[in-house]
C-alpha positions as CSV (number, residue, x, y, z in Angstrom):
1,X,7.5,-10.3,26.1
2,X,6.8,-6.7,27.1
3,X,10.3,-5.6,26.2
4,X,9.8,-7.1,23.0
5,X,6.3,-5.2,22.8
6,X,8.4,-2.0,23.6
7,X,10.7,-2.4,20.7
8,X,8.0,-2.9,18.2
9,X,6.4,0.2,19.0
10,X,9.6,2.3,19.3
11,X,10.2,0.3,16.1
12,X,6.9,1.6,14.0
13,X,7.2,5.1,15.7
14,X,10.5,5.3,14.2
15,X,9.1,4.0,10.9
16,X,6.2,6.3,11.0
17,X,8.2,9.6,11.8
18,X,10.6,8.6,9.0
19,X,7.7,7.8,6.2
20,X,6.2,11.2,7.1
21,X,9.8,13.5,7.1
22,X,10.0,12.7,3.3
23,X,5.7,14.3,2.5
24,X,6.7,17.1,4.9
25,X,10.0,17.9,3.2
26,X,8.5,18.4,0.0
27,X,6.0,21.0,1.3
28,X,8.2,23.2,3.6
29,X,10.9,23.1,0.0
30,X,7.9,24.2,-2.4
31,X,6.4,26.7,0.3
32,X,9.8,28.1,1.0
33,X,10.5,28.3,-2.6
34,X,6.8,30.1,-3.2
35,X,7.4,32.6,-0.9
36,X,11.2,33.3,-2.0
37,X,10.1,33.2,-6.0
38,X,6.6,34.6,-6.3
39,X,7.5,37.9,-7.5
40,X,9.8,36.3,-10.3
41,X,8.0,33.0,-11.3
42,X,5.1,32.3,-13.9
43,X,1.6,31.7,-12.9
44,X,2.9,27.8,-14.4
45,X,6.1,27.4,-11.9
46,X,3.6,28.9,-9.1
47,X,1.2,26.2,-10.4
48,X,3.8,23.1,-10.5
49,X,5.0,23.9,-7.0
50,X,1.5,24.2,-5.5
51,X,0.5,20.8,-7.4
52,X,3.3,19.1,-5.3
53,X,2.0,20.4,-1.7
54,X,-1.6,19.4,-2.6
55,X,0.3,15.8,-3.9
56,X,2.0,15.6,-0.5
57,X,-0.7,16.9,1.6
58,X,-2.9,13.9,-0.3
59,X,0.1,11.6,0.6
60,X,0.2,12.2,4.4
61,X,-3.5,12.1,4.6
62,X,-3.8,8.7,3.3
63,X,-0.7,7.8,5.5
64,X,-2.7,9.0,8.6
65,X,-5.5,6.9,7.7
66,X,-3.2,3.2,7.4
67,X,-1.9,4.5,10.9
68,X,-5.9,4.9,11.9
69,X,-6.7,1.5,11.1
70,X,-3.1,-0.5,12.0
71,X,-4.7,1.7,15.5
72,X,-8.0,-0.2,15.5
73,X,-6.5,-4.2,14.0
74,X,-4.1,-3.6,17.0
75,X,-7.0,-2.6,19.5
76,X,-9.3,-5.1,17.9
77,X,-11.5,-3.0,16.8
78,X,-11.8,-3.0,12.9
79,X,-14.8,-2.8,11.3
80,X,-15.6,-5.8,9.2
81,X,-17.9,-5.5,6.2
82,X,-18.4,-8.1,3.7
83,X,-20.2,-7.9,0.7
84,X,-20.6,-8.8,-2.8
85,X,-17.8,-7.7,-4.4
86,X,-16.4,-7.6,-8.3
87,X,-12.4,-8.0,-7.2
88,X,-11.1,-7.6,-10.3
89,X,-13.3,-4.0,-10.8
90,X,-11.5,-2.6,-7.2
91,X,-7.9,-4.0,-8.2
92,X,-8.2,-2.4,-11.4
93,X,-9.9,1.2,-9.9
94,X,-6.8,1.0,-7.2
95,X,-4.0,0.2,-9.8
96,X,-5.5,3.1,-12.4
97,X,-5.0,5.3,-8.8
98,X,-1.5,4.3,-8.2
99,X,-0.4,4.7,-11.8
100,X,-1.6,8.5,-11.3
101,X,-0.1,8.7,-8.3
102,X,3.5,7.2,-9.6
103,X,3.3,9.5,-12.9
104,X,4.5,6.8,-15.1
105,X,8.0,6.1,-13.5
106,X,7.0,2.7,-13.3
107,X,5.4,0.0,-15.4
108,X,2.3,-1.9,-13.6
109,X,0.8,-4.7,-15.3
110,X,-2.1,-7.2,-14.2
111,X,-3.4,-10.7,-14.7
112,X,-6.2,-12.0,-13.3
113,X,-6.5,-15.7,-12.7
114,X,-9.5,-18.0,-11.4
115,X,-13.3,-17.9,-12.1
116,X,-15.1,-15.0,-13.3
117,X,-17.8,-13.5,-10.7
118,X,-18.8,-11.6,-7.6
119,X,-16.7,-12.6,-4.2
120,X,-17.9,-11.7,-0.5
121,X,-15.8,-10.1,1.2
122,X,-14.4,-6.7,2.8
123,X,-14.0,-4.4,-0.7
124,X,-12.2,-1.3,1.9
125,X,-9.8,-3.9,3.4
126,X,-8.8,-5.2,-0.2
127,X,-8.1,-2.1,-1.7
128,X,-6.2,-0.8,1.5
129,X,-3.9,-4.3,0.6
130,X,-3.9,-3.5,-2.8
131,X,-2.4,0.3,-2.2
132,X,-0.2,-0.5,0.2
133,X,1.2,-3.4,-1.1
134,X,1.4,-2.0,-4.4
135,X,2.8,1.3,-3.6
136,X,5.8,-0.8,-1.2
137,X,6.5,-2.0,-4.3
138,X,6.9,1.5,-6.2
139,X,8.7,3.2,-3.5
140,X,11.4,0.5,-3.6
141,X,11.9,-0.4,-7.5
142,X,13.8,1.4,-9.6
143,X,12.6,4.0,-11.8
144,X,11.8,2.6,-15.2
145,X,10.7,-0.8,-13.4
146,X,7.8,-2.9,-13.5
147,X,5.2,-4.0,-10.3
148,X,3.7,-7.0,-11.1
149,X,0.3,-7.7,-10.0
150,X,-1.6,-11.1,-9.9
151,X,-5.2,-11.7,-8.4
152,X,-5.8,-15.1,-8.4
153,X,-9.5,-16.3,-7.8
154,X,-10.3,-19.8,-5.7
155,X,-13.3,-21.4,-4.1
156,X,-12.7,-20.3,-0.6
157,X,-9.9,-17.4,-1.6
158,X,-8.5,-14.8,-3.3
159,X,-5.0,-14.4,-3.5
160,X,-3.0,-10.7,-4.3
161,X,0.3,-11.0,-5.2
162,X,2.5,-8.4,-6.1
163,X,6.1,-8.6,-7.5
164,X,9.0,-5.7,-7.9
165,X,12.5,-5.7,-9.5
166,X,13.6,-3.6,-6.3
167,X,16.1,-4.3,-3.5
168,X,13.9,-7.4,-2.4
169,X,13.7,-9.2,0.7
170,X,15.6,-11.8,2.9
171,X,13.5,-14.9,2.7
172,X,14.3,-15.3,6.8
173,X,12.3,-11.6,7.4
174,X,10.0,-11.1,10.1
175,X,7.2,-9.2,8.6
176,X,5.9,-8.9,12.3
177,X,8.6,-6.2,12.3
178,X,7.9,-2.8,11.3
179,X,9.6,-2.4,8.1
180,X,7.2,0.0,6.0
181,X,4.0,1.6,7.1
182,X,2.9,-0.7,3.5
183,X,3.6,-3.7,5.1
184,X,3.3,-3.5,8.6
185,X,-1.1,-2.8,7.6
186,X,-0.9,-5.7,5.2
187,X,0.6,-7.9,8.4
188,X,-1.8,-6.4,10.5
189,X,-4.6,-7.2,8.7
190,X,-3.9,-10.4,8.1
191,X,-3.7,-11.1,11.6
192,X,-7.1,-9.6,12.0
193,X,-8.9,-11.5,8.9
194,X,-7.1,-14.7,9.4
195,X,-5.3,-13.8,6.1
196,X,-1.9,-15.1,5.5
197,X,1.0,-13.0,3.9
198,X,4.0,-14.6,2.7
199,X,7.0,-13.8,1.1
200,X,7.4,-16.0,-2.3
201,X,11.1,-16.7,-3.6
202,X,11.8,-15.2,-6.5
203,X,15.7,-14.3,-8.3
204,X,15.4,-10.7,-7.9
205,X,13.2,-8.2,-6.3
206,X,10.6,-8.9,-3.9
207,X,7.6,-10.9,-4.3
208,X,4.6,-10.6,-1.5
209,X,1.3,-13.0,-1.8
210,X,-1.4,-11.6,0.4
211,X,-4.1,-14.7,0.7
212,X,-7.6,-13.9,1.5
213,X,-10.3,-15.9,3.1
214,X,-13.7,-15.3,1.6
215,X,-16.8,-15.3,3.8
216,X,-18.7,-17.4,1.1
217,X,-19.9,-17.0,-2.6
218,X,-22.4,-14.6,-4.2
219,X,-23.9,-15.4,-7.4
220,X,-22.9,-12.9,-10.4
């Protein structure tokens, strides 16, 4: 068991180091590229190329806080705040985020199913699935392709499901495993919340269902 509890973190520091080479690659290219061209570029190429460090900077900052709270799920230590909360309002603030984020090389598209109305629950730990689940779905579909998301509404549940036409994923996978920094918070919390994520069969791409336990119901 501790060997095993070895690999996994060799595993996710691996993971990590490798999500953060491709942020860091962009700055030292555009800061090398500033200092080499600043003398013969436009105040518009200076502009473009300092847009894309502020992008990545953005990037790496958000990555640091997913490895923050993966930290405190792991340690036990996550805060837990349920409230009244309008789901569909927060999937659609996160998806309008993502879709600024992606620039338009992908299509996203949303349906909501289930009854209309506030849900209690913990609004920062749904939109921290809804990023990362959403943006594992960008980073692995082809430009041009569509993420698919669904937020289904029950009694005692809501349910996130996102879909991709990307490289997709062995039905068998251990999603205990580190395989993005995306996934491995979505697993984490899960295992936290007493959420359940599961990987639903599909013909191409992958397809991830994220089910969420609701603390009870608040009147709209």
């Amino acid at each position: 068991k501790e060997r095993e509890v070895v690999e996994l973190k060799s595993r996710f520091v691996a993971m990590v180091s490798h999500e953060f080479r491709t942020p860091l690659s962009v700055i030292q290219s555009s800061a090398e590229m500033l200092q080499a061209y600043w003398e013969r570029w436009d105040e518009a190429k200076r502009r473009t190329h300092f847009a894309r460090v502020l992008d990545a900077v953005r990037t790496m900052s958000t990555m640091l806080e997913e490895v923050l709270v993966i930290g405190r799920a792991n340690a036990g230590a996550l805060s837990f705040k349920p409230a009244p909360t309008d789901v569909a309002a927060v999937c659609g603030e996160q998806i309008e985020l993502l879709r600024q984020v992606d620039d338009e090389r992908h299509r996203i598209s949303v349906s909501y199913e289930g009854r209309a109305g506030l849900s209690t629950l913990d609004a920062s730990l749904l939109q921290h699935v809804l990023r990362n689940l959403i943006s594992n779905a960008l980073e692995y579909s082809p430009d041009g392709g569509e993420v698919r998301v669904l937020v289904a509404r029950h009694d005692e549940r809501v349910d996130v499901e996102v879909a991709d036409d990307g490289i997709g994923l062995p039905a068998a996978v251990n999603l205990d495993s580190p395989r993005s920094l995306g996934l491995t918070l979505a697993t984490q919390l899960a295992e936290q919340l007493g959420a359940e994520l599961q990987i639903v069969p599909q013909p191409r791409g992958a397809c991830l269902r994220w089910e969420f336990p609701l603390i009870q119901e608040a009147t709209a």
